[in-house]
FIROTI-392246 format. One record per residue (C-alpha): residue number from 0; residue in three letters; x, y, z. Coordinates in nm, 4 decimals. Layout:
SITE  pos  code        xx        yy        zz
SITE  NUM   ALA         X         Y         Z
...
***
This chain:
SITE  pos  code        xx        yy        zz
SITE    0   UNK    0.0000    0.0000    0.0000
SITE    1   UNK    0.1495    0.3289   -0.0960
SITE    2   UNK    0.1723    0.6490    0.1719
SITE    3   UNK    0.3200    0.9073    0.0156
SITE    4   UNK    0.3349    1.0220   -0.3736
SITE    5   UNK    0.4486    1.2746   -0.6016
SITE    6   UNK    0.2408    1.6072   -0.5543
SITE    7   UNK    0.0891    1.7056   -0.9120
SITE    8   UNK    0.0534    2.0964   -0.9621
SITE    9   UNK   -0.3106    2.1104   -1.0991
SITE   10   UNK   -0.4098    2.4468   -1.2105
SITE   11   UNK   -0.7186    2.2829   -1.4358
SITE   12   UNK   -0.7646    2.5446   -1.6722
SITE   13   UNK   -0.8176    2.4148   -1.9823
SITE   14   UNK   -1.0269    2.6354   -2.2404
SITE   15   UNK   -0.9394    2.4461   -2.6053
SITE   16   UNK   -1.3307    2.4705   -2.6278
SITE   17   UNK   -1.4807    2.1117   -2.4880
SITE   18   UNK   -1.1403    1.9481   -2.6003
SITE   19   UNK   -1.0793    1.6891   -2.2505
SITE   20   UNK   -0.8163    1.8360   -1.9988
SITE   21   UNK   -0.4761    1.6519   -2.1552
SITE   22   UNK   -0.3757    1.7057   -1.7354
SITE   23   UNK   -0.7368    1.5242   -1.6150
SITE   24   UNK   -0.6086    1.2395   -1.8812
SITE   25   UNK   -0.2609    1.2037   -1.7733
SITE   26   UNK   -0.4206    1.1752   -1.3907
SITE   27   UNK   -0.6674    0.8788   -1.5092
SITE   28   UNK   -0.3685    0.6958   -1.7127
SITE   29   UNK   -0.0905    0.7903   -1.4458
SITE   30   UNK   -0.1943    0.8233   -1.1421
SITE   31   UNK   -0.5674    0.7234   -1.0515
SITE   32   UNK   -0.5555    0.8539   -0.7028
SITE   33   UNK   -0.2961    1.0952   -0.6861
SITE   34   UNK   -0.1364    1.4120   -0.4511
SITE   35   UNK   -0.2500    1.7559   -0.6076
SITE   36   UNK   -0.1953    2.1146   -0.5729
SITE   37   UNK   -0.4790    2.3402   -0.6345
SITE   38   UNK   -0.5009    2.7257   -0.7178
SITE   39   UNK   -0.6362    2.8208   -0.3805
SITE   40   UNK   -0.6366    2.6863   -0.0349
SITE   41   UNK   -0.4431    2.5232    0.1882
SITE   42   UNK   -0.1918    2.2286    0.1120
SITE   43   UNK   -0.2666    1.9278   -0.0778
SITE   44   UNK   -0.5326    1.7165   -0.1820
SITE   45   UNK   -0.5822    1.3346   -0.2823
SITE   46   UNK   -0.7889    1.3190   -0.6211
SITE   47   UNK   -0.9404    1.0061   -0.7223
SITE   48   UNK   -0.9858    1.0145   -1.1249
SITE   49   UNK   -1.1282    0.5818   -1.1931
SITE   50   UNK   -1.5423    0.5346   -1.1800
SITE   51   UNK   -1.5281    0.2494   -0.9141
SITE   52   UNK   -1.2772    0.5315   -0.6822
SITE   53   UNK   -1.5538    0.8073   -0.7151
SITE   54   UNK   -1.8444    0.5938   -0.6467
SITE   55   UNK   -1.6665    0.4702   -0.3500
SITE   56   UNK   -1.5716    0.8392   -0.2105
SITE   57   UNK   -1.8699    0.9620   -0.3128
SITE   58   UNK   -2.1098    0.7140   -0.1179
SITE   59   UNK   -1.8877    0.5905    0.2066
SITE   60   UNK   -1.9479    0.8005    0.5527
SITE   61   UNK   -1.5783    0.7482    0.6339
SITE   62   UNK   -1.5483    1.0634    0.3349
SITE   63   UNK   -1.7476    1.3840    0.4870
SITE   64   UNK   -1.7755    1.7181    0.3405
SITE   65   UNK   -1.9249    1.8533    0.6771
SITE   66   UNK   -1.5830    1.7924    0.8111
SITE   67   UNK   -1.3990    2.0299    0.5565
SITE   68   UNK   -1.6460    2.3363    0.7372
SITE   69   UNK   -1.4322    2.5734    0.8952
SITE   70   UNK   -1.1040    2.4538    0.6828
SITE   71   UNK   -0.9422    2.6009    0.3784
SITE   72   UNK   -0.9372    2.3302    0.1711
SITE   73   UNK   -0.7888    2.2753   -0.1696
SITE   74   UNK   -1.0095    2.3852   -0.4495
SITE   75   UNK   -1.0406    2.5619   -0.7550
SITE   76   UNK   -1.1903    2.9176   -0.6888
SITE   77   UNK   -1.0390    3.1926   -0.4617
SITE   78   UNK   -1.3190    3.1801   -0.2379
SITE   79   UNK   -1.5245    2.8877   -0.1367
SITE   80   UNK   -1.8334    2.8434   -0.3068
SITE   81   UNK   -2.0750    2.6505   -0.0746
SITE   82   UNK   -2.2279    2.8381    0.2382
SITE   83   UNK   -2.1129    2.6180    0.5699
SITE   84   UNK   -2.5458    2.5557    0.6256
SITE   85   UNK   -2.5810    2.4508    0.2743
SITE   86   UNK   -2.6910    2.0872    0.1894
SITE   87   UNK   -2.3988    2.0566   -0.0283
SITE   88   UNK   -2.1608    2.0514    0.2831
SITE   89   UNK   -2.3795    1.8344    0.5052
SITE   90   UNK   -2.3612    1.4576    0.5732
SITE   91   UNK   -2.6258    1.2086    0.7004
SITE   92   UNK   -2.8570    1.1986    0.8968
SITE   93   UNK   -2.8410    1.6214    0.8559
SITE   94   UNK   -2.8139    1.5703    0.4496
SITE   95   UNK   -3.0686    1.2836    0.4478
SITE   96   UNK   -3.3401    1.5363    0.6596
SITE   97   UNK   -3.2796    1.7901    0.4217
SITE   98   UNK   -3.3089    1.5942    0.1280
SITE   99   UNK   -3.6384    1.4699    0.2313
SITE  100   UNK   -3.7776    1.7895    0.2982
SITE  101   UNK   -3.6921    1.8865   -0.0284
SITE  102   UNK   -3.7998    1.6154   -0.2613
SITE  103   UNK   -4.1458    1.6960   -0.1316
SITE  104   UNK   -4.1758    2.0113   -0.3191
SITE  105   UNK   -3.9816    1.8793   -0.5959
SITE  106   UNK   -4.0798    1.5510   -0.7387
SITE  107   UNK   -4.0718    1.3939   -1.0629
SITE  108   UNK   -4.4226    1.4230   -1.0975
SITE  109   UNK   -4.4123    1.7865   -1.0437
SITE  110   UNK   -4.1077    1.8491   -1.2908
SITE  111   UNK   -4.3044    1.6359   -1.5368
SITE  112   UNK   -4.6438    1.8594   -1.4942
SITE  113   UNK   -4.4047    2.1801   -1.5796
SITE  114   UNK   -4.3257    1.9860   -1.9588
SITE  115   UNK   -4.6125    2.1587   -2.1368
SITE  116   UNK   -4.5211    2.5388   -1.9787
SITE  117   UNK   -4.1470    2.4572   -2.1136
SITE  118   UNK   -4.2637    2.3504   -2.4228
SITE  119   UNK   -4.4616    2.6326   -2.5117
SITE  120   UNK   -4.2033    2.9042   -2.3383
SITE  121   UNK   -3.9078    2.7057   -2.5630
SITE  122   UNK   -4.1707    2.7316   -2.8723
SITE  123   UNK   -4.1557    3.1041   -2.8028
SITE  124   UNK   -3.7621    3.1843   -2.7588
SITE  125   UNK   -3.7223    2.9945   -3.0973
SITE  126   UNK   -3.9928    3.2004   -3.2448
SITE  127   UNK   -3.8332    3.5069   -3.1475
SITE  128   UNK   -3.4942    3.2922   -3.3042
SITE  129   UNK   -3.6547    3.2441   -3.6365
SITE  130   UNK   -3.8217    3.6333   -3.6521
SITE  131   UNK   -3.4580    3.7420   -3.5777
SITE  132   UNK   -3.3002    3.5544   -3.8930
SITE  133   UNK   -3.0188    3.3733   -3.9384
SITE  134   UNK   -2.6999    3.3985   -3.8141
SITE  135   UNK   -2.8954    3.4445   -3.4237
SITE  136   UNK   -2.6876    3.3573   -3.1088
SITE  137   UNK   -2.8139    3.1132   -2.9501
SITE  138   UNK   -2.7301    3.2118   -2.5815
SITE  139   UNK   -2.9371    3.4928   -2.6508
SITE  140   UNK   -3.2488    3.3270   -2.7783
SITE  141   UNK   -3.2581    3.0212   -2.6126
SITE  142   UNK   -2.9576    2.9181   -2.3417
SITE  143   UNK   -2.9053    3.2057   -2.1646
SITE  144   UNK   -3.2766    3.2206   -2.0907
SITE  145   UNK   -3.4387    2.8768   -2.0412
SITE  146   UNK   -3.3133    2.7565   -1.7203
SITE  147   UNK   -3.3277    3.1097   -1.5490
SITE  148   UNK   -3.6606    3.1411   -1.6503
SITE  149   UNK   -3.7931    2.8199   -1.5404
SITE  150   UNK   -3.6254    2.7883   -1.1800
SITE  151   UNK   -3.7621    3.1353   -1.1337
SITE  152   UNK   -4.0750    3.0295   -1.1836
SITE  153   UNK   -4.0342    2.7445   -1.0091
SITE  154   UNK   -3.9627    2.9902   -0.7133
SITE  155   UNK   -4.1600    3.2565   -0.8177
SITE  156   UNK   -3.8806    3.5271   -0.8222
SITE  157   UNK   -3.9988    3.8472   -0.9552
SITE  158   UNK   -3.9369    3.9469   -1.2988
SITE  159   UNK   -3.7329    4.2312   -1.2255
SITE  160   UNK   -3.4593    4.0718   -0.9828
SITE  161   UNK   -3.3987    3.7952   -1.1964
SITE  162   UNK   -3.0797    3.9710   -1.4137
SITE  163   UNK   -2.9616    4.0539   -1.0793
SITE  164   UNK   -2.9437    3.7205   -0.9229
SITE  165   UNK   -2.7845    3.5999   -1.2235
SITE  166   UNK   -2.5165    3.8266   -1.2430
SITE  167   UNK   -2.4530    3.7125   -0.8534
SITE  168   UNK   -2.4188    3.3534   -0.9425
SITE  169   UNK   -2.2000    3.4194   -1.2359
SITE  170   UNK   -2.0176    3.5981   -1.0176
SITE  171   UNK   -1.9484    3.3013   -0.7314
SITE  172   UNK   -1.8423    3.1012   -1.0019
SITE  173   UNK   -1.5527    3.2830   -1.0868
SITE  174   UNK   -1.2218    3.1968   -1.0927
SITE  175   UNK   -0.8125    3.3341   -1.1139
SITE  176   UNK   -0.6898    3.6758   -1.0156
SITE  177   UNK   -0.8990    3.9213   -0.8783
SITE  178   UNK   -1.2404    3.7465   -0.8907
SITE  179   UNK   -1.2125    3.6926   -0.4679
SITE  180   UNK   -1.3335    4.0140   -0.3876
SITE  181   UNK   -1.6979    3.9820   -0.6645
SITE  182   UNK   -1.7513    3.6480   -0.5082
SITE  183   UNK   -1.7509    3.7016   -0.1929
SITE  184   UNK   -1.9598    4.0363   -0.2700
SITE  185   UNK   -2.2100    3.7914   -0.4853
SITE  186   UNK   -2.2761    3.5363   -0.1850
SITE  187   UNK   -2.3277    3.7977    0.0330
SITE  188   UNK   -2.5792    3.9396   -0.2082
SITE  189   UNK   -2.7439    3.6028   -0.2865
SITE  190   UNK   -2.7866    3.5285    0.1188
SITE  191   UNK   -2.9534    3.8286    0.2026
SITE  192   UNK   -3.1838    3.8526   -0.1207
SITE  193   UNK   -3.2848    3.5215   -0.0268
SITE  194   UNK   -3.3228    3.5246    0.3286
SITE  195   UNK   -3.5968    3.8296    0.2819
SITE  196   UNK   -3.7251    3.6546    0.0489
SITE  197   UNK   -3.8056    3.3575    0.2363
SITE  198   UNK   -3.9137    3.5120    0.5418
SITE  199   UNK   -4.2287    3.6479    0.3530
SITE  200   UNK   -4.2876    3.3161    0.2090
SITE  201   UNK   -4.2657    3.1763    0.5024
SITE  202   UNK   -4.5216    3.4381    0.7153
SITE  203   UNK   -4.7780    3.4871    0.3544
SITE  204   UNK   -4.6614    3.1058    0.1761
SITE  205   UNK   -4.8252    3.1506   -0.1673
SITE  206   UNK   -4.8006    2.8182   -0.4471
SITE  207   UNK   -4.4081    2.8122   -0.5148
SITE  208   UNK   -4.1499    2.5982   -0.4185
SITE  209   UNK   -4.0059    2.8042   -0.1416
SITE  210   UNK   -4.3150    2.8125    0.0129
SITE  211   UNK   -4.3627    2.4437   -0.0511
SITE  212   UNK   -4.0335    2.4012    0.1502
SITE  213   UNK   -4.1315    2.6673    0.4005
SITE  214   UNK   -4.3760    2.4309    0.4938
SITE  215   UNK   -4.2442    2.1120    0.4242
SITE  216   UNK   -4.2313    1.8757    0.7262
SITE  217   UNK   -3.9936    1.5638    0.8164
SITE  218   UNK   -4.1921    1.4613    1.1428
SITE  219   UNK   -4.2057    1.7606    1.3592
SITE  220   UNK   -3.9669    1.9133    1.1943
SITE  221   UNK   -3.9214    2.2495    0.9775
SITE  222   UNK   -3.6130    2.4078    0.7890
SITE  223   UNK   -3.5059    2.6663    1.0136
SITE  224   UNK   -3.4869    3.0083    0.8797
SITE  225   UNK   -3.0945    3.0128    0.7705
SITE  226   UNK   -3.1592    2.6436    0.6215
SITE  227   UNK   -3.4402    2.7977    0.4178
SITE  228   UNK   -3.2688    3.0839    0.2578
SITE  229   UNK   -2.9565    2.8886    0.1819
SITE  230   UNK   -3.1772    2.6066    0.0387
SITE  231   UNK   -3.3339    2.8669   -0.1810
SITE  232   UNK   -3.0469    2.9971   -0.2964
SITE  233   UNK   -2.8812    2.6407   -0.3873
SITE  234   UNK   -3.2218    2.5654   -0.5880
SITE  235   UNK   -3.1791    2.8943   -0.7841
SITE  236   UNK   -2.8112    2.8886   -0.8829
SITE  237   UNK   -2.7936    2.4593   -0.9194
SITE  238   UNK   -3.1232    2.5161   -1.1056
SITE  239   UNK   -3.0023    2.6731   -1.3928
SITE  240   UNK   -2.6310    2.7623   -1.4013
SITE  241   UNK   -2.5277    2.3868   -1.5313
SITE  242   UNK   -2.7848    2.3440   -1.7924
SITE  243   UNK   -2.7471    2.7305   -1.9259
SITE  244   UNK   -2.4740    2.6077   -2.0713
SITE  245   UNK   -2.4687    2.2369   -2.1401
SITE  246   UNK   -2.7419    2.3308   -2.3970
SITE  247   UNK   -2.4886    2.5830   -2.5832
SITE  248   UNK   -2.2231    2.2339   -2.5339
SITE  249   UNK   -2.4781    2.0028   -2.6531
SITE  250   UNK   -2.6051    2.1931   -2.9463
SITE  251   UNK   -2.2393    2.2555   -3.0626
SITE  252   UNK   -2.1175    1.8881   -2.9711
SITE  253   UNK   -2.3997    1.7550   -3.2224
SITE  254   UNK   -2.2952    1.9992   -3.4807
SITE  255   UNK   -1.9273    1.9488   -3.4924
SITE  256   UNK   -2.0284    1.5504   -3.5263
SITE  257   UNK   -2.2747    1.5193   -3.7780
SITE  258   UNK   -2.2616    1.1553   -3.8150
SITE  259   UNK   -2.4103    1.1417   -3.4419
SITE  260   UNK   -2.6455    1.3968   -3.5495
SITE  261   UNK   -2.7561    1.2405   -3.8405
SITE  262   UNK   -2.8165    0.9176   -3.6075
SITE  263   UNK   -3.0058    1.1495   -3.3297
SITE  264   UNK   -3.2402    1.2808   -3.6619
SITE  265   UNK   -3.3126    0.9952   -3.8126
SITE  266   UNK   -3.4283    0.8473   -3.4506
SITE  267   UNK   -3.5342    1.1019   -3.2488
SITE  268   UNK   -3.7107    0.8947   -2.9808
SITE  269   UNK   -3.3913    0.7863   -2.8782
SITE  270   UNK   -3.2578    1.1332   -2.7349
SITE  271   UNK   -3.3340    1.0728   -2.4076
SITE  272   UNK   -3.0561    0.7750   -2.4521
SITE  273   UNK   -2.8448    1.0715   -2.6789
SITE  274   UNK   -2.8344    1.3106   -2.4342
SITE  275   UNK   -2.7231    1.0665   -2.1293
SITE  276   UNK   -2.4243    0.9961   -2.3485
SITE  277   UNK   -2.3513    1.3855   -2.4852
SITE  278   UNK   -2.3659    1.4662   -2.0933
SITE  279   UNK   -2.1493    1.1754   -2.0157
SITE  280   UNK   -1.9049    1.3083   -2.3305
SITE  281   UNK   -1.8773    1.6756   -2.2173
SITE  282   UNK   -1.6356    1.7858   -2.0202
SITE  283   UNK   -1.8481    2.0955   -1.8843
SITE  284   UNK   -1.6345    2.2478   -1.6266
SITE  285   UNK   -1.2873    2.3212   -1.5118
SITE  286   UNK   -1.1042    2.0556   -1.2406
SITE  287   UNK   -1.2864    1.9276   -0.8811
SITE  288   UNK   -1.5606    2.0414   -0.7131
SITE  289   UNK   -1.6064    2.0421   -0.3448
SITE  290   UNK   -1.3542    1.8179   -0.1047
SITE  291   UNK   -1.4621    1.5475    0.1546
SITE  292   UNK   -1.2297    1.5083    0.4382
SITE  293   UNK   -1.1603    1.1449    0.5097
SITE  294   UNK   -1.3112    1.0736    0.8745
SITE  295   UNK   -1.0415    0.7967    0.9196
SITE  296   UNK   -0.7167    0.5939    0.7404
SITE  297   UNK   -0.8699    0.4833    0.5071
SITE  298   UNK   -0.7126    0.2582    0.1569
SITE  299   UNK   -0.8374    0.3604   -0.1638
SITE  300   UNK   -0.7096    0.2245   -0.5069
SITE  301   UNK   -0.4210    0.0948   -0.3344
SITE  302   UNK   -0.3347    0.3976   -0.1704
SITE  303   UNK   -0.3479    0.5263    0.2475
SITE  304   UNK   -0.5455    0.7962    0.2718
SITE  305   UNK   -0.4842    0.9183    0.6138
SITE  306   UNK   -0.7610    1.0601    0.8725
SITE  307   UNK   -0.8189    1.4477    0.8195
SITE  308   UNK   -0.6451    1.4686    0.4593
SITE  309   UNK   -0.8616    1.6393    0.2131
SITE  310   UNK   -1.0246    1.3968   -0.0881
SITE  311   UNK   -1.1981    1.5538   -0.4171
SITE  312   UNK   -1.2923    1.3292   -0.6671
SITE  313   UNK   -1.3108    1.3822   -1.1020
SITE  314   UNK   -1.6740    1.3007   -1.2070
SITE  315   UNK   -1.5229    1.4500   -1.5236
SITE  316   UNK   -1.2341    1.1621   -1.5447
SITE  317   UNK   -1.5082    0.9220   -1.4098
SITE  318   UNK   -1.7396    0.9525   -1.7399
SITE  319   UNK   -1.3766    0.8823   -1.9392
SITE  320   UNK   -1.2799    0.5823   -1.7521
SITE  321   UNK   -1.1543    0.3156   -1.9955
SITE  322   UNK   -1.2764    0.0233   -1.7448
SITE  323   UNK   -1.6105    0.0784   -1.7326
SITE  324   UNK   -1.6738    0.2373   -2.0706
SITE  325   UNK   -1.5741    0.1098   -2.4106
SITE  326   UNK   -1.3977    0.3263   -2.6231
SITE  327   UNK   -1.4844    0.6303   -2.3345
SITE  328   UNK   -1.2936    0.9350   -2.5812
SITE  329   UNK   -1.5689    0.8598   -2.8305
SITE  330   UNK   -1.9155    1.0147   -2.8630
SITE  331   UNK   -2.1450    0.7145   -2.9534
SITE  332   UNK   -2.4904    0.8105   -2.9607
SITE  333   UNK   -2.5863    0.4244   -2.9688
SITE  334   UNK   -2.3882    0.3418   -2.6729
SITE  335   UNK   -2.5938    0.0795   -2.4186
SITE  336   UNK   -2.2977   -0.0555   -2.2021
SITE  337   UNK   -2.1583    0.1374   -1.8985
SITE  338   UNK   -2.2990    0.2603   -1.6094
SITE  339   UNK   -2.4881    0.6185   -1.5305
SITE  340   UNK   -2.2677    0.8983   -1.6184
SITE  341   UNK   -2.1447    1.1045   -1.3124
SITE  342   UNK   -2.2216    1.4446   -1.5227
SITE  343   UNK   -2.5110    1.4983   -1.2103
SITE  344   UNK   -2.2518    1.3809   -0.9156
SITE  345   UNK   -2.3048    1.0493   -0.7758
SITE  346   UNK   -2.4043    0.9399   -0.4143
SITE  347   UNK   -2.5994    1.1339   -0.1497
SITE  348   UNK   -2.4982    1.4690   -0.3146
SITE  349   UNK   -2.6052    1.4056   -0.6841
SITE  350   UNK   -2.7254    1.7312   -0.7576
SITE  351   UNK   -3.1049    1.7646   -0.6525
SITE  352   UNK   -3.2356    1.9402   -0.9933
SITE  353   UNK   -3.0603    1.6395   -1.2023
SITE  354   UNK   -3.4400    1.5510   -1.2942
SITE  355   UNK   -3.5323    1.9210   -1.3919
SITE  356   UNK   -3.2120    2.0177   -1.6003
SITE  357   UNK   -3.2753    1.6556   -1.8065
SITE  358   UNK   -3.6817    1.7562   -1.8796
SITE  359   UNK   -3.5484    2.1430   -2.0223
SITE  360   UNK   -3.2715    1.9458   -2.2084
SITE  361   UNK   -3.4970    1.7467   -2.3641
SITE  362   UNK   -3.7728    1.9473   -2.4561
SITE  363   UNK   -3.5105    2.2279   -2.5869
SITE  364   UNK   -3.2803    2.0216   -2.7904
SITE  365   UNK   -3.5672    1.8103   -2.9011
SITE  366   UNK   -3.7665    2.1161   -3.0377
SITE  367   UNK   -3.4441    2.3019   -3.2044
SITE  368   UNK   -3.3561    2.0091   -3.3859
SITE  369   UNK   -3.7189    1.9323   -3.5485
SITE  370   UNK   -3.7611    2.3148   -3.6064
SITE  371   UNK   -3.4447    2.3875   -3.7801
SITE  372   UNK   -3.3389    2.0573   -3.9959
SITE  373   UNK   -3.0475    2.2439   -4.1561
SITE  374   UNK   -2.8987    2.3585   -3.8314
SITE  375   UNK   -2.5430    2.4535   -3.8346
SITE  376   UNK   -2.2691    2.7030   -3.7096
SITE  377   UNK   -2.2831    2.9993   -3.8290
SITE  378   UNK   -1.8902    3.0186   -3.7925
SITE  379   UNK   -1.6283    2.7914   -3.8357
SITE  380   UNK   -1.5633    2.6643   -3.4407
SITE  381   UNK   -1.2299    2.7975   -3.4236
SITE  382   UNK   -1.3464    3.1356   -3.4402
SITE  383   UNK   -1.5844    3.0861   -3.1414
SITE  384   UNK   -1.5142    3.2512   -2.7798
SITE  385   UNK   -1.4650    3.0323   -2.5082
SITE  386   UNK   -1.5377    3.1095   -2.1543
SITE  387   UNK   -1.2127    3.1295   -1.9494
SITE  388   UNK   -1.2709    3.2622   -1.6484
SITE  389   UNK   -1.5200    3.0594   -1.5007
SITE  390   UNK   -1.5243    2.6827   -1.3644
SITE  391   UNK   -1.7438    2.6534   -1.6150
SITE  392   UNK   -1.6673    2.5783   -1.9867
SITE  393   UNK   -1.8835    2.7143   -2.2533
SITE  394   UNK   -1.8891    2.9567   -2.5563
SITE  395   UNK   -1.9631    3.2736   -2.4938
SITE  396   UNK   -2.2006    3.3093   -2.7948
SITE  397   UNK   -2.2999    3.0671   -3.0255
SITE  398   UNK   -2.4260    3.1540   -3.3698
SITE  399   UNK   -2.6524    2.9314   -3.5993
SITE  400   UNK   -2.7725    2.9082   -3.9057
SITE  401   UNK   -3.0166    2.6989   -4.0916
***
């Protein structure tokens, strides 16, 4: 069993446009669970890259991320991202409480009721798309406005503070020089918008989700007030920030591989199958997320991890690994074999508006591929922006024609 190892400077910003981190690969290949450095934070981290390492991590209570509260941990931004009552730094039974209060004012059942409002709001953006004339961005018409729109509704945020909230969570997503001081500056903003917000929910509740959850009991039990606002403002930003841009990713994806497309066309009932494996193909963000602190020593792919080091795991490396998927660098539309992707997260903290994100994907891609049957770039892709700033990767516009 091996106790020490080479520490690996990982910067992880890669922004060839959705080209796979060459350092990510060299992890997977070289070093499966392997010493890192990160941008910011203290020390070092362990980083498990392999499927079967992740799932592991990401599912066994000797790896906590309520243990990493309080610490500087390695990560990726200059300031950390989660708030220390959010449900994305809790563990069981606190996490499992949560979760359950939650789920009961956002169920399948209720996403699926909200199919026919998305339909007809997507109808309308790609109206608007097809009145504008070709070439038309479509971040403006379609992916910049879809999943804002419909977690906002979802919450019933007023019209006019929606541009504001979304420049705050652009903001906490920020990353390299000089970004500290807007993030910190855009959760401070987020908390206190949200935990107004909430408290008139809570004392007038009207037919939104926040005042679903306002209400929502486990037993006796409520959210209290600061569990609440911070639980409103994790539905708002994970309820759209992902899936504004996979849809730019996944529309670009299909058109820079038109033999897949040309599959996904001639068989569109199979793009719910499509889009698991597009999601599983894209590498949509820069490096780790958040770090679990091992509770314990505790052997992992051969390695000693030892109690209190810090432990982030690659979902990105995950949906690449060669052992559980065949031929993982290729996008095969057709693929059956290998397990779920880990585009979502995996475990206890797969991200709670996985179900959401998939029915806009669906009814989005679905309906821009049937309308426009001639879809393509308007420019050749090396002459497309890239984000670069962000954890995020994306282009900054994307311009069609058909």
């Amino acid at each position: 069993m091996t106790t020490t190892a080479p520490v690996w400077d990982c910067p992880f910003h890669h922004t060839d446009g959705l080209e796979f981190d060459p350092l990510l690969k060299r992890l997977l290949t070289e070093a499966p669970i392997a010493r890192i450095r990160l941008p910011h934070g203290e020390g070092e981290a362990w980083l498990a890259t392999r499927y079967e390492d992740v799932k592991l991590v990401t599912t066994d209570r000797r790896f906590s991320r309520a243990a990493g509260i309080g610490r500087d941990l390695p990560r990726m931004t200059p300031a950390a991202i989660a708030q220390a009552e959010s449900i994305n730094l809790m563990d069981p039974p606190a996490h499992n409480r949560l979760r359950r209060l939650v789920a009961q004012g956002f169920t399948n059942r209720q996403v699926e009721r909200m199919r026919p409002r998305t339909q007809a709001v997507v109808d309308g953006y790609l109206d608007e798309m097809e009145e504008h004339g070709a070439p038309a961005d479509l971040t403006r018409f379609l992916s910049g406005r879809l999943p804002l729109h419909t977690i906002c509704e979802l919450l019933e945020i007023p019209e006019e503070d929606r541009d504001r909230l979304r420049a705050w969570a652009v903001a906490m997503m920020r990353m390299g020089p000089g970004s500290r001081e807007g993030q910190e500056q855009a959760k401070a903003g987020l908390r206190a918008y949200f935990t107004t917000l909430t408290a008139a929910r809570r004392a007038d509740p009207g037919e939104d989700l926040i005042s679903a959850l306002a209400g929502a009991r486990d037993g006796e039990e409520l959210l209290d007030d600061d569990e609440l606002a911070v639980m409103a403002m994790v539905l708002l930003v994970t309820g759209h920030d992902t899936s504004t841009y996979q849809l730019s990713n996944i529309t670009y994806t299909l058109l820079t591989h038109p033999e897949q497309l040309a599959k996904l066309r001639t068989r569109p009932e199979t793009l719910p199958q499509a889009l698991e494996e597009l999601l599983r193909f894209i590498p949509f963000r820069q490096g780790v997320g958040i770090a679990r602190v091992a509770l314990e020593d505790v052997e992992l792919g051969g390695v000693l991890i030892s109690a209190g080091e810090a432990v982030h795991v690659s979902y990105l490396t995950a949906n690449r690994d060669p052992a559980v998927y065949r031929n993982p660098d290729e996008l095969d539309l057709d693929r059956t074999e290998g397990p779920v992707n880990m585009t979502f997260g995996h475990g206890q903290h797969r991200c709670l508006g996985s179900h959401l994100a998939l029915m806009e994907l669906q009814v989005a891609i679905g309906t821009l591929l049937r309308r426009f049957p001639r879809l393509r770039l308007a420019v050749p892709p090396s002459e497309l922006d890239w984000e670069s700033g962000s954890i995020w990767r994306f282009p900054q516009t994307l311009p069609l024609a058909w």
